[in-house]
Backbone bond lengths (Angstrom), bond angles and torsions (degrees), N, CA, C in turn:
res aa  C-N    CA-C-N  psi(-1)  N-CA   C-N-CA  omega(-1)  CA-C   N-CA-C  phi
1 X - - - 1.464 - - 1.527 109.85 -
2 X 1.171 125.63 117.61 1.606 132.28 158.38 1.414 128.21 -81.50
3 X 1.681 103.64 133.44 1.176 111.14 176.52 1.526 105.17 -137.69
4 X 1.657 101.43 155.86 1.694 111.24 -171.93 1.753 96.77 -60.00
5 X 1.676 92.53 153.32 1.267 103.44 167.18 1.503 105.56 -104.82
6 X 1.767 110.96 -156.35 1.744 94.19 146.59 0.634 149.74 -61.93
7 X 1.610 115.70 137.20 1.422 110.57 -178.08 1.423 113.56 -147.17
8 X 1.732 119.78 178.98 1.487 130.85 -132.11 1.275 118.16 -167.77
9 X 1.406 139.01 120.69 1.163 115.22 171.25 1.759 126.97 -156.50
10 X 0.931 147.43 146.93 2.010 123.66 -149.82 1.675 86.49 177.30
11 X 1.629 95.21 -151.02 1.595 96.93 -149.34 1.816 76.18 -155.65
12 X 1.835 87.38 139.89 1.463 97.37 -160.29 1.422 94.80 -145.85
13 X 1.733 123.46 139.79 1.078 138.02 -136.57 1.068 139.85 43.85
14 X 1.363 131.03 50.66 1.828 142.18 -174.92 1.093 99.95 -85.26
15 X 1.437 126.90 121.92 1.422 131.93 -156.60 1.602 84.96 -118.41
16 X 1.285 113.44 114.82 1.756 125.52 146.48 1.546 149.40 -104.07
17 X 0.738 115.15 131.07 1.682 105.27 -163.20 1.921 105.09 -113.39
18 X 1.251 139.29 113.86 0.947 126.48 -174.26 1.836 93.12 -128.01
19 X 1.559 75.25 151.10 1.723 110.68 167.63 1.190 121.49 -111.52
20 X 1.417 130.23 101.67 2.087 130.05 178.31 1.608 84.72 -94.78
21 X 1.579 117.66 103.81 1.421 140.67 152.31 1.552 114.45 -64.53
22 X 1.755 113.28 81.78 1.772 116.00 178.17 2.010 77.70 -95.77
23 X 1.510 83.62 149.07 1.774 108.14 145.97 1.169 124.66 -32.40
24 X 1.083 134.51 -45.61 1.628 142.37 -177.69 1.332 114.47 -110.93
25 X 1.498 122.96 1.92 1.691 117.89 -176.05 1.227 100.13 -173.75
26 X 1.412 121.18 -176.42 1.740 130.38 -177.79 1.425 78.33 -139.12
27 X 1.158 106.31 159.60 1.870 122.41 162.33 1.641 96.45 -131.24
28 X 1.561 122.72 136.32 1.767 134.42 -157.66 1.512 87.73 -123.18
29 X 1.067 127.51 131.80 1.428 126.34 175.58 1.810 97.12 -127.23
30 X 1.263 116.23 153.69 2.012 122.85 157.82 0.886 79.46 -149.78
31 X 1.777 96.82 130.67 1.381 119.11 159.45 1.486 110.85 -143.89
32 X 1.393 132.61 135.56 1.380 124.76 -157.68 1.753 82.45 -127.11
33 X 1.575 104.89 134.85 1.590 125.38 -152.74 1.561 94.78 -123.66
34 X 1.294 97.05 124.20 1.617 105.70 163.11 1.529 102.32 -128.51
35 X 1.589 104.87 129.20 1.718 123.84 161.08 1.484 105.17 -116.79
36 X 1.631 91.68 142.03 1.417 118.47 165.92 1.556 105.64 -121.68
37 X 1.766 104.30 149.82 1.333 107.62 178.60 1.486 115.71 -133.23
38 X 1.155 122.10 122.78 1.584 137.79 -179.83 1.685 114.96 -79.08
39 X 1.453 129.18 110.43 1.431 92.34 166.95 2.188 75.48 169.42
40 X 1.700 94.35 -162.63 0.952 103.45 -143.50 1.911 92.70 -82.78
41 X 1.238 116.24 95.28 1.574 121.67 158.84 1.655 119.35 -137.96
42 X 1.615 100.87 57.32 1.368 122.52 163.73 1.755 110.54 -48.09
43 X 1.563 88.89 -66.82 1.802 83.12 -168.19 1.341 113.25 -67.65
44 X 1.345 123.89 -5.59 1.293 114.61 -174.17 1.782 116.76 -47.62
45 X 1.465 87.82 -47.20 1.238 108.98 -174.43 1.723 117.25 -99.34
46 X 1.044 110.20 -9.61 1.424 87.25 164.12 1.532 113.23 -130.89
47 X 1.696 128.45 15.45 1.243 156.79 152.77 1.402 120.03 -98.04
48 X 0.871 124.69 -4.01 1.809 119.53 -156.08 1.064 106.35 5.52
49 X 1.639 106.62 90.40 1.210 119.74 172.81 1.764 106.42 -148.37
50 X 1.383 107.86 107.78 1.464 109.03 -140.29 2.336 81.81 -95.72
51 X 0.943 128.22 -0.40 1.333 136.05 178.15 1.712 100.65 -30.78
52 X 0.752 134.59 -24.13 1.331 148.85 -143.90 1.979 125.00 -126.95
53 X 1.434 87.43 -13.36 1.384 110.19 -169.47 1.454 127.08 -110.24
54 X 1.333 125.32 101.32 1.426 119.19 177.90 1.448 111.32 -74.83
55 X 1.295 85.61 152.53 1.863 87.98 -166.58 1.840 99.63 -96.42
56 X 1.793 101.08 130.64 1.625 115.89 178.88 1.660 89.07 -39.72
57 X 1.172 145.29 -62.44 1.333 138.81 -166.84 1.804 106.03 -30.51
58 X 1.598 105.05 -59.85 1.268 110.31 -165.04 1.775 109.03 -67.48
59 X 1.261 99.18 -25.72 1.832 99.00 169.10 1.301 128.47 -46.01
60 X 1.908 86.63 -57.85 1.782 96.64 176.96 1.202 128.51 -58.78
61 X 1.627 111.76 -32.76 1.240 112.82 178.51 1.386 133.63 -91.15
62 X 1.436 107.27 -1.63 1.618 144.70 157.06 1.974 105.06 -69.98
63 X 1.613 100.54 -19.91 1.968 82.73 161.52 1.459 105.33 -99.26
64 X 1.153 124.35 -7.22 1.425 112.55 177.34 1.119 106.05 -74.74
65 X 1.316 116.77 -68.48 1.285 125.14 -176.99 1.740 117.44 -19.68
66 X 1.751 95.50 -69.72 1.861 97.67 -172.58 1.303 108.30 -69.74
67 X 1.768 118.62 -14.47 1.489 98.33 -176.49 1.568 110.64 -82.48
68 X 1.857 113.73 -10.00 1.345 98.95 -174.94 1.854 95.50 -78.66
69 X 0.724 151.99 -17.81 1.312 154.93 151.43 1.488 135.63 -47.27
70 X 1.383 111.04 -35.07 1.554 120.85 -166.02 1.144 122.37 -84.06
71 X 1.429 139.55 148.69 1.194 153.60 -147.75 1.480 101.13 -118.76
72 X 1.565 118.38 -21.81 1.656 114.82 179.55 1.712 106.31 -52.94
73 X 1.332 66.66 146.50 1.746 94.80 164.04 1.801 130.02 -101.60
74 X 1.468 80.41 -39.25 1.727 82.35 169.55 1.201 106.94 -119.99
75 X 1.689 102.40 179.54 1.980 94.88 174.36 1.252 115.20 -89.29
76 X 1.275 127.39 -2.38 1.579 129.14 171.22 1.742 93.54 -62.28
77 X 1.721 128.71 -59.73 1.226 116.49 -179.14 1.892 122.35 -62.72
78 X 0.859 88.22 -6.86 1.733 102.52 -179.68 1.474 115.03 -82.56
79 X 1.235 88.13 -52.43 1.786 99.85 -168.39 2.061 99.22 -64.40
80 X 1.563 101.29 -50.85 1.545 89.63 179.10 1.811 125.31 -64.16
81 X 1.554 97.27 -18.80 1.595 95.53 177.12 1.367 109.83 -63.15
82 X 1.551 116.19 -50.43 1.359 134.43 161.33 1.803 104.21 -0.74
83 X 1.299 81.58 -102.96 1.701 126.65 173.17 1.806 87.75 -14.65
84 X 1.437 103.30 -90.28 1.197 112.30 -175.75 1.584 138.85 -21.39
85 X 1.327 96.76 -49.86 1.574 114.01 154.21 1.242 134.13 -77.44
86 X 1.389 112.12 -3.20 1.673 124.22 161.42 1.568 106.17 -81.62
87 X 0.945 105.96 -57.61 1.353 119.25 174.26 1.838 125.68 -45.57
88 X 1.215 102.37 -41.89 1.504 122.17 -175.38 1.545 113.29 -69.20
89 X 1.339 93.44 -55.24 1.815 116.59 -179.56 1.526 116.53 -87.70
90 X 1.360 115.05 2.56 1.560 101.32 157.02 1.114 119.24 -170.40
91 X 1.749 105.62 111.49 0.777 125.29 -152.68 2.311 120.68 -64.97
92 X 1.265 112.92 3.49 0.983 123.84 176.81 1.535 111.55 -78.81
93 X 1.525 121.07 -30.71 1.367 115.88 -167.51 1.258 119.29 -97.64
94 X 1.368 135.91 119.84 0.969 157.48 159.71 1.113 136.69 -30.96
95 X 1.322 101.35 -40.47 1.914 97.50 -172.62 1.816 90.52 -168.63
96 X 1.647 113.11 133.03 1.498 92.21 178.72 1.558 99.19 -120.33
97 X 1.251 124.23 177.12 1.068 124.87 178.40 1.819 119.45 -128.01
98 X 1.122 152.70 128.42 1.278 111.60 -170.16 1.395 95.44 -149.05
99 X 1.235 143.70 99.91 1.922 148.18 136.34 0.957 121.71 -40.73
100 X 1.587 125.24 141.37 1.104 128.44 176.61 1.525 105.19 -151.23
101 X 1.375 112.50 147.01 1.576 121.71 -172.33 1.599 112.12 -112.80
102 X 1.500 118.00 114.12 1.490 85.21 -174.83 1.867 91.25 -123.15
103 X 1.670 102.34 143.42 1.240 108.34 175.63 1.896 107.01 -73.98
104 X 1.527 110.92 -175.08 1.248 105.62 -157.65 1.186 100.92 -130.38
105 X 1.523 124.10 89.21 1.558 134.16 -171.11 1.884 87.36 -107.50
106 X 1.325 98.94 138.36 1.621 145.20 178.69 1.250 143.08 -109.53
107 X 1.761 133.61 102.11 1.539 97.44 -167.57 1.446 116.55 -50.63
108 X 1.105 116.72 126.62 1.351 110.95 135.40 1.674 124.16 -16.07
109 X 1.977 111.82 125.37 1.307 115.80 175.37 1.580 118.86 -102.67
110 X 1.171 121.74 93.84 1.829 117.33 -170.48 1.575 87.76 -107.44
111 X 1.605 111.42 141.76 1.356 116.02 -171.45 1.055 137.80 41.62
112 X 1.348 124.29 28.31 1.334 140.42 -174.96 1.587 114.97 81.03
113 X 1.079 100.83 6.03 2.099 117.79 -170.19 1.750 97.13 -102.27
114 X 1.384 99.84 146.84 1.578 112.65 146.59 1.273 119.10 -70.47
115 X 1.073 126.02 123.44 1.152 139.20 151.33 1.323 124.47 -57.27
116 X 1.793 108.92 98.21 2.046 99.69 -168.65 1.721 124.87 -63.30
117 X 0.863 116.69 -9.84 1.389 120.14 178.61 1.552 110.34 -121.40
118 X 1.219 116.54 -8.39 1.638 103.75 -161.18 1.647 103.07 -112.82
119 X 1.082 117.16 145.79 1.230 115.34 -176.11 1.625 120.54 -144.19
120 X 1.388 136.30 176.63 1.031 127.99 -124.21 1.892 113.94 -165.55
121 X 1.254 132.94 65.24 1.578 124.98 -164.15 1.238 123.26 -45.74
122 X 1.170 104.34 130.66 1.264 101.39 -161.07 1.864 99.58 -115.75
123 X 1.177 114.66 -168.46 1.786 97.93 179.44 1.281 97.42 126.06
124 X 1.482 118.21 -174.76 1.739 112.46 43.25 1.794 106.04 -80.39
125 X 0.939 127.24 -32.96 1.585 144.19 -179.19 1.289 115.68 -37.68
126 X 1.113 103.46 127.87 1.854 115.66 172.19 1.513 103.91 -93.71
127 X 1.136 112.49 176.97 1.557 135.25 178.23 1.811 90.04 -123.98
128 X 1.448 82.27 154.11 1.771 94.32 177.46 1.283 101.43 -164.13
129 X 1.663 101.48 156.97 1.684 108.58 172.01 1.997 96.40 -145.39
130 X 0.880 94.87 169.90 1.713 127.99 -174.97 1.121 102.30 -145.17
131 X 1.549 112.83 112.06 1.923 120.22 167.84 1.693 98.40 -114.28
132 X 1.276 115.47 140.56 1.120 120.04 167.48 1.659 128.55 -128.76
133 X 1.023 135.03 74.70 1.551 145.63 177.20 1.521 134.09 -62.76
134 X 1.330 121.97 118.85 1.818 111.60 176.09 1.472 101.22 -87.10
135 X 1.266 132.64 168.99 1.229 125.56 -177.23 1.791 105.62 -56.96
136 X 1.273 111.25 -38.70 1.599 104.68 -165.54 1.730 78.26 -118.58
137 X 1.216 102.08 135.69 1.359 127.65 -174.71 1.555 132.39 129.78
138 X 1.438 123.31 176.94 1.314 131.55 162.56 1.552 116.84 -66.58
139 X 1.480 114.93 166.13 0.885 134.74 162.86 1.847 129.04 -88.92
140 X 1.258 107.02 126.50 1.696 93.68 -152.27 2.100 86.06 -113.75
141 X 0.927 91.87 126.80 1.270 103.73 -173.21 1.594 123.31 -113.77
142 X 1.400 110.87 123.85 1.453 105.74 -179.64 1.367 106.70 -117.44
143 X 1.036 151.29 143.08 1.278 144.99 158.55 1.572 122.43 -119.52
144 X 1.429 117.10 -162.21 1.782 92.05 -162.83 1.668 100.86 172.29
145 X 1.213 115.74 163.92 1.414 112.11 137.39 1.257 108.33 -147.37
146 X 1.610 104.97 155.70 1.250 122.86 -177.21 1.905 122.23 -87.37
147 X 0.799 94.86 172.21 1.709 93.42 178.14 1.966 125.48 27.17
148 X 1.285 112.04 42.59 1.285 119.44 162.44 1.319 120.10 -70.70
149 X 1.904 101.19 104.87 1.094 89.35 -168.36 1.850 113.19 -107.41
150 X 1.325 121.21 149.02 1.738 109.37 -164.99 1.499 90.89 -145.97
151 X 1.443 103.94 164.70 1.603 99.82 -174.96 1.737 107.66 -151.75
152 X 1.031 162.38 104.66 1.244 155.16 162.76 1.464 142.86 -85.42
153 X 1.358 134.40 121.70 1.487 117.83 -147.62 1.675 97.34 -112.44
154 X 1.436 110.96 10.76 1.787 96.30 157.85 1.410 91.32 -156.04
155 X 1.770 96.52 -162.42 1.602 87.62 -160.72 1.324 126.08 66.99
156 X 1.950 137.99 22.44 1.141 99.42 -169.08 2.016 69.80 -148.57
157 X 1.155 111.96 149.60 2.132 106.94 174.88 0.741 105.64 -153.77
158 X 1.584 161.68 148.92 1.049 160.76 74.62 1.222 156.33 -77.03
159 X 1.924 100.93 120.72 1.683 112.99 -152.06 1.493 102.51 -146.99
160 X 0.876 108.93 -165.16 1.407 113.05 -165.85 1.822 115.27 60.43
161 X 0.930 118.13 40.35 1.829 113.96 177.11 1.161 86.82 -121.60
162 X 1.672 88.24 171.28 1.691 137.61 -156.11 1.734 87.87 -75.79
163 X 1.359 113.73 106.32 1.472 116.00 168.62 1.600 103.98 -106.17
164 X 1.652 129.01 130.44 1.216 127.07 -167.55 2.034 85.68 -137.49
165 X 0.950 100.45 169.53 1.858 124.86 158.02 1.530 106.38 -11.22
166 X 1.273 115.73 -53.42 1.874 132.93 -171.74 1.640 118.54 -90.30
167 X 1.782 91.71 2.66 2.035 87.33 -173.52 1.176 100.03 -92.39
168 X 1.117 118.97 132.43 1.763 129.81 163.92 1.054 127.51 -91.94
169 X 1.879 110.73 -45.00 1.259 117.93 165.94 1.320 134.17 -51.83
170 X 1.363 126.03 167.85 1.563 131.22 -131.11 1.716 76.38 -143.91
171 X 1.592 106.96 119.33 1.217 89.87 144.29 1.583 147.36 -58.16
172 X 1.145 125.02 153.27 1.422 131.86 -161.10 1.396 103.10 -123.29
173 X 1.535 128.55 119.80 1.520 125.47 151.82 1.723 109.76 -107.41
174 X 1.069 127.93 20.92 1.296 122.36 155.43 1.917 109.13 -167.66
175 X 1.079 80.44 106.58 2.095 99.00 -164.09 1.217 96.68 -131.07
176 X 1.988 107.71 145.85 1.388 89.93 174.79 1.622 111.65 -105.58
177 X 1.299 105.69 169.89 1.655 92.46 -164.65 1.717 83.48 -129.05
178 X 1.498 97.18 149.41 1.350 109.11 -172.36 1.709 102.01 -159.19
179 X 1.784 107.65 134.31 1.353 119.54 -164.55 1.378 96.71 -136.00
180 X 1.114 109.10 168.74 1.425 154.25 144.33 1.384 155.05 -108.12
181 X 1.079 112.19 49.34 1.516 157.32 -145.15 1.552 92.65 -48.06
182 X 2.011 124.77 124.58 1.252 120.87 147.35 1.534 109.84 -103.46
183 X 1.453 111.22 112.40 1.588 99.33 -178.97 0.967 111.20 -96.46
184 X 1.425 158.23 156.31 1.247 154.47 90.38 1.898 137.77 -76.04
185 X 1.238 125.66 138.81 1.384 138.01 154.12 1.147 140.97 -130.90
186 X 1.720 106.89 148.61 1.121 102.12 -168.26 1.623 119.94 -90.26
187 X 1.365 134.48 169.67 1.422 112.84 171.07 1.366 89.46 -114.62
188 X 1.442 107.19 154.36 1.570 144.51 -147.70 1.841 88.80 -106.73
189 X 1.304 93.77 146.72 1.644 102.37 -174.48 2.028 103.67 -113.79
190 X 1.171 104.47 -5.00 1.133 124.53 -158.77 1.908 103.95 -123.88
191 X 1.389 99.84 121.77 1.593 90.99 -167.74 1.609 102.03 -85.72
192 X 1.539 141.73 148.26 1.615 123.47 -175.20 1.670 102.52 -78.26
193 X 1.442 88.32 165.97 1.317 107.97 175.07 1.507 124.12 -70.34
194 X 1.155 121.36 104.12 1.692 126.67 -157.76 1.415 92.01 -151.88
195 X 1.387 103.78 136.30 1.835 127.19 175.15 1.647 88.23 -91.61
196 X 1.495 107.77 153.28 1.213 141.74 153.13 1.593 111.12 73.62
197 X 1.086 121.21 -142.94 1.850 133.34 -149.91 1.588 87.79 -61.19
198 X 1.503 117.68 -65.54 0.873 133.10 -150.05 1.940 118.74 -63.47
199 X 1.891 88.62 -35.81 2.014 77.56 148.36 1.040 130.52 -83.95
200 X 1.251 123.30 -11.30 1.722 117.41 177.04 1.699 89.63 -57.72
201 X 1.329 110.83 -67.79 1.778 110.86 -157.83 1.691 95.24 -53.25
202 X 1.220 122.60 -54.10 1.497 104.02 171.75 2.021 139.88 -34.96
203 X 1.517 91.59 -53.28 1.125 118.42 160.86 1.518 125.92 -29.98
204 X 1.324 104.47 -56.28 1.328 141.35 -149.76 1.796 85.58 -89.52
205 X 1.616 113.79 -48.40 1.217 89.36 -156.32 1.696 97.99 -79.67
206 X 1.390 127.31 -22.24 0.846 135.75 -157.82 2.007 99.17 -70.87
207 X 0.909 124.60 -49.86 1.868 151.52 156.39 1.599 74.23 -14.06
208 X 1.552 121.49 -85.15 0.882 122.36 165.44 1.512 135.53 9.87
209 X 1.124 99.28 -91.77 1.769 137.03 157.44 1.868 107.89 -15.13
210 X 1.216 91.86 -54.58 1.332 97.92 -157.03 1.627 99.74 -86.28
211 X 0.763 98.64 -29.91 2.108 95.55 156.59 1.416 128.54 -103.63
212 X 2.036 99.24 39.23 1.251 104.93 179.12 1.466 150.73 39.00
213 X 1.485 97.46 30.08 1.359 101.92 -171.06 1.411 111.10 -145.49
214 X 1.574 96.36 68.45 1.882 138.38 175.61 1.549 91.59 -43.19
215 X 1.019 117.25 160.07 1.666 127.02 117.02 1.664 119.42 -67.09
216 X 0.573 100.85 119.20 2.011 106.97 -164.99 1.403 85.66 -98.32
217 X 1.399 112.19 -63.66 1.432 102.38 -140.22 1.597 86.98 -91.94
218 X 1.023 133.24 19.76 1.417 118.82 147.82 1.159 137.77 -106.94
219 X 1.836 100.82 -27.69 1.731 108.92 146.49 2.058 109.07 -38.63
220 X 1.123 112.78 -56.68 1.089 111.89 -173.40 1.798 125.99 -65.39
221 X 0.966 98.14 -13.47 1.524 111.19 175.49 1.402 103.31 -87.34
222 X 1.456 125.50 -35.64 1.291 134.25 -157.94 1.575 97.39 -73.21
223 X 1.549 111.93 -49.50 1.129 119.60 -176.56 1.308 130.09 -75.23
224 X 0.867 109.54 -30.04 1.667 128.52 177.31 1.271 96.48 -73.33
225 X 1.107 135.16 -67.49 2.109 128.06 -178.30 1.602 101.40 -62.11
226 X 1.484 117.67 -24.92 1.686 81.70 -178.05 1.319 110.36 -94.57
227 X 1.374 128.30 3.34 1.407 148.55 178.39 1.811 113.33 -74.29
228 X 1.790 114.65 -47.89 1.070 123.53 135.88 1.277 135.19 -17.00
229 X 1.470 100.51 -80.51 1.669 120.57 -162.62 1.578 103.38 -75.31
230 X 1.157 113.70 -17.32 1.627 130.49 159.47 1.267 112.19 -60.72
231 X 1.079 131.64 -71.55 1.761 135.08 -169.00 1.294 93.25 -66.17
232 X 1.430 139.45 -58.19 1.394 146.15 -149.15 1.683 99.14 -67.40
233 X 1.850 116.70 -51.60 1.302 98.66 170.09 1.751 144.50 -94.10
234 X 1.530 84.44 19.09 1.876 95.25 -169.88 1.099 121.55 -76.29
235 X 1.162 131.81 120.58 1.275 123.84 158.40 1.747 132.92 -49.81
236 X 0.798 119.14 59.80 1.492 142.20 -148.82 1.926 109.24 -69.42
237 X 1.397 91.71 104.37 1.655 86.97 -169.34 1.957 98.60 -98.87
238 X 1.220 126.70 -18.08 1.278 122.29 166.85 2.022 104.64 -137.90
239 X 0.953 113.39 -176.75 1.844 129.02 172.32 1.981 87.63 -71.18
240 X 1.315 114.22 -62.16 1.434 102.86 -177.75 1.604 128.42 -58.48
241 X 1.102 97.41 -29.86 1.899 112.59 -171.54 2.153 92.95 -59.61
242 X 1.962 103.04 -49.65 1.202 102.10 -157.32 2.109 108.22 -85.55
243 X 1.448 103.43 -12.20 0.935 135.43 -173.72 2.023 102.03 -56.70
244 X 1.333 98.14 -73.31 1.482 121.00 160.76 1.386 125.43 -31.99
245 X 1.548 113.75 -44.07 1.210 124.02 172.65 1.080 139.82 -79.21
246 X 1.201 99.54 -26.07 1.459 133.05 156.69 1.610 113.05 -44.34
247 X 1.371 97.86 -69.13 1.332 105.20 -179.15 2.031 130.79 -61.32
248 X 1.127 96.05 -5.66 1.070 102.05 -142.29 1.935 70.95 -109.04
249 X 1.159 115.41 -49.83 1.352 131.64 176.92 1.665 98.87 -39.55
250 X 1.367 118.34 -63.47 1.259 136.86 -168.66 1.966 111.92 -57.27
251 X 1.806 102.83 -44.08 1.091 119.51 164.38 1.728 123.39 -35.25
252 X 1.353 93.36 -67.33 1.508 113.31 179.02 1.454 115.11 -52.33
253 X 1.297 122.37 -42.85 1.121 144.66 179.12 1.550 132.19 -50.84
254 X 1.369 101.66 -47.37 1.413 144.80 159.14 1.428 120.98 -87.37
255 X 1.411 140.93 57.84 1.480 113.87 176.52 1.839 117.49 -57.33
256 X 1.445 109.05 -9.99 1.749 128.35 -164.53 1.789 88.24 -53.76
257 X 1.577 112.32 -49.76 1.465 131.10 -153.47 1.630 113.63 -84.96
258 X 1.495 111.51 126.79 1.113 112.68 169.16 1.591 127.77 -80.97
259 X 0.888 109.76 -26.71 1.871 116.13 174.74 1.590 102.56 -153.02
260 X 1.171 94.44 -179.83 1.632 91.36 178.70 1.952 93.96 -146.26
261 X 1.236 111.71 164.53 1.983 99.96 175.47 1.570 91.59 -156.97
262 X 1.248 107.42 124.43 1.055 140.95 -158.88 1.767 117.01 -102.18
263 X 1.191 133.69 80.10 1.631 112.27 -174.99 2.037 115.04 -92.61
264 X 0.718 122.51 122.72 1.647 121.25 -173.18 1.239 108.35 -124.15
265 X 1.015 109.21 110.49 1.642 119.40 164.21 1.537 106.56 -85.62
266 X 1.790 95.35 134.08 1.663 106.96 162.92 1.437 114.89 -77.19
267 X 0.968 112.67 90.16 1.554 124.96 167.90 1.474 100.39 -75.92
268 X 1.671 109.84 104.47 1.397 119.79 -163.43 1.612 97.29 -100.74
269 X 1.309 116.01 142.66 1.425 146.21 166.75 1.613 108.64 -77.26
270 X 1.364 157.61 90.17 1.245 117.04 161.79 1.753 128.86 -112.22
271 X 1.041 105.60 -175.33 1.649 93.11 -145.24 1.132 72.78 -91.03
272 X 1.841 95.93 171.05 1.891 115.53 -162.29 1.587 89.53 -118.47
273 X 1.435 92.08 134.21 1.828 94.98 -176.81 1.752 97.59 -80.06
274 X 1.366 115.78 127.43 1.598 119.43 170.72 1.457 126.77 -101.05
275 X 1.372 99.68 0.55 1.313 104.13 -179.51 1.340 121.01 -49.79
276 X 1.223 123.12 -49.50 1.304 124.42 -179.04 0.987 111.36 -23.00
277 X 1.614 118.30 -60.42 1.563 136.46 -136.28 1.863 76.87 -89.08
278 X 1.210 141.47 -26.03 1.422 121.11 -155.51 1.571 122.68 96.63
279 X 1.482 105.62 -0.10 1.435 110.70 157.47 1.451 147.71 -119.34
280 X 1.066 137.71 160.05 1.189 119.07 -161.14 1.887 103.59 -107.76
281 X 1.264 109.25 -174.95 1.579 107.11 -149.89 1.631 102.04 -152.80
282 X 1.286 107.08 65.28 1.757 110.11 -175.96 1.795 98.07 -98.32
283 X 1.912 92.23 79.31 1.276 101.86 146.19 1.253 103.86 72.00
284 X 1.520 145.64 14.18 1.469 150.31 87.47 1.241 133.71 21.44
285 X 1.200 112.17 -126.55 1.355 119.38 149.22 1.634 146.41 -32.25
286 X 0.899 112.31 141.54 1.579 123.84 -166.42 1.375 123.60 -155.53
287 X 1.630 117.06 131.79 1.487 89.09 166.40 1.557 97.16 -129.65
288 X 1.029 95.58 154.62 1.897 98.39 -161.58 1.348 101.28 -104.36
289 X 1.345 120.63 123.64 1.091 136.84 158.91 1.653 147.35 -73.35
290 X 1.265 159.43 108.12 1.674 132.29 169.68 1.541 127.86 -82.49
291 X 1.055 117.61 -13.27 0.799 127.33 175.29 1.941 126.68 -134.79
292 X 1.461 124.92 129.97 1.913 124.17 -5.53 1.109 92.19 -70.92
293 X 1.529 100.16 151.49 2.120 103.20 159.58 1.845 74.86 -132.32
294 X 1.687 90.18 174.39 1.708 111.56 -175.32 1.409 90.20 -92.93
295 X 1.379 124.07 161.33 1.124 145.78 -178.03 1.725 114.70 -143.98
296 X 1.118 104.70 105.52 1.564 133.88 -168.91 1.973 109.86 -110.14
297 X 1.397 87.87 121.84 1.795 84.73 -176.38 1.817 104.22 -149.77
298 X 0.902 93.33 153.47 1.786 103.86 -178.70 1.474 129.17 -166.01
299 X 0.992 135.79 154.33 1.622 158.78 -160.02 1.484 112.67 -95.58
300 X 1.400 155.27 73.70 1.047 156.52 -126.31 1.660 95.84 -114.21
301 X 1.313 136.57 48.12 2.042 110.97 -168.24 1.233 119.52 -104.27
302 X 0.870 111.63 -165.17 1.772 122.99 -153.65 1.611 97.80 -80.69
């Protein structure tokens, strides 16, 4: 005899493009919105009895709607208004979930000026968030960006591993190492344990927190440059050694954040044999590959 397990169901890739029209500038946002919805659509599926079911149509057009309305600034505040109004208006769903990807358009710089209307992609990297809500509860928030990509041509070695019958590779004390960074973090509901000035301001921001109304997009700035200035100054003896540091960099950076998880692919360089031609190749040449590279990922928390 069969019976439903969990189940889920929403509208995934809603591509939006918004314009905030100020007097002195435009701000251009794309953000492509996926909702999922938790809750009571048993018979759907084993009654066809759709009584119970909002239609993915009415989702998509439920982000137009609140975004022609909304006051967010980032998509962490977007995604929970989202949520919120799924949640509010029908009373069958349970728990919503809602991601959003936003690419990274820029004024434009002509003469050292912003350009108020004109703008400019910047990247390759998106920003992203994941909100997740039960009807009675908080909002659990992850945010992130995807595809950060960084590359370094010293500073980076790796030696000392397990060489058996099957190793080919050559140790390396100056290799360049090059990633593609999936970050994600979580924010912390709990402010840390710190004496003096500096937990009150923690405290305080966290007070914050709990009526959802972070600085996002400066948590995210915070993290992203010390995530940078991390890889750029490490002395990097493996992808994991610099991986770690990273995180830990990012940690400090953020007290808002409870962990951070990190995925990095070795996007390997390898050197181009020149002999043929009659020349030699001290660390020159390269031809860069994606495929296989190693893929290294980890959980960095408090």
């Amino acid at each position: 005899m069969a019976r439903l397990g969990e189940n889920r169901y929403g509208k995934s890739r809603v591509r939006l493009s918004r314009i905030v029209r100020r007097a002195d500038q435009h701000e251009f946002n794309e953000w492509t919105v996926h909702v999922l919805l938790y809750g009571d659509f048993e018979t759907s599926y084993t009654e066809a009895d759709n009584s119970n079911i909002l239609p993915t149509d009415t989702m998509k057009n439920t982000v137009y709607f609140l975004a022609r309305q909304s006051k967010a600034s980032t998509i962490e505040e977007f995604a929970m208004e989202l949520g919120d109004y799924f949640l509010k208006n029908n009373f069958q769903i349970s728990k919503a979930c809602v991601e959003i990807e936003e690419k990274l358009w820029e004024h434009m710089i002509v003469d050292g000026e912003p350009e108020p209307a004109t703008f400019k992609l910047c990247g390759p990297e998106l920003r992203t968030v994941a909100v997740v809500r039960e009807r009675v509860g908080a909002w659990a928030i992850t945010s992130g960006v995807d595809g950060l990509a960084v590359l370094k041509t010293s500073k980076s070695s790796f030696t000392g591993y397990i060489q058996d019958k099957l190793t080919t590779l050559k140790p390396a004390t100056d290799r360049i190492f090059g990633t593609r960074a999936t970050v994600r973090w979580d924010f912390s509901k709990d402010a840390p344990d710190e004496a003096g000035a500096r937990t009150q301001m923690i405290a305080s921001a966290f007070r914050k927190m709990q009526g959802e109304t972070h600085d996002f997009a400066g948590v995210r700035e915070r993290i992203v440059a010390a995530l940078l200035k991390s890889f750029a100054a490490h002395d990097s003896k493996s992808v994991q050694h610099t991986l770690f540091d990273m995180g830990k960099a990012a940690l400090d950076a953020a007290p808002e954040i409870a962990r951070i998880h990190l995925i990095m692919p070795n996007l390997h360089h390898l050197l181009a044999d020149l002999t043929p031609f009659g020349l030699d190749n001290p660390n020159h040449i390269f031809v860069p590959i994606d495929e296989p590279h190693g893929t290294i990922e980890a959980t960095v928390e408090r």
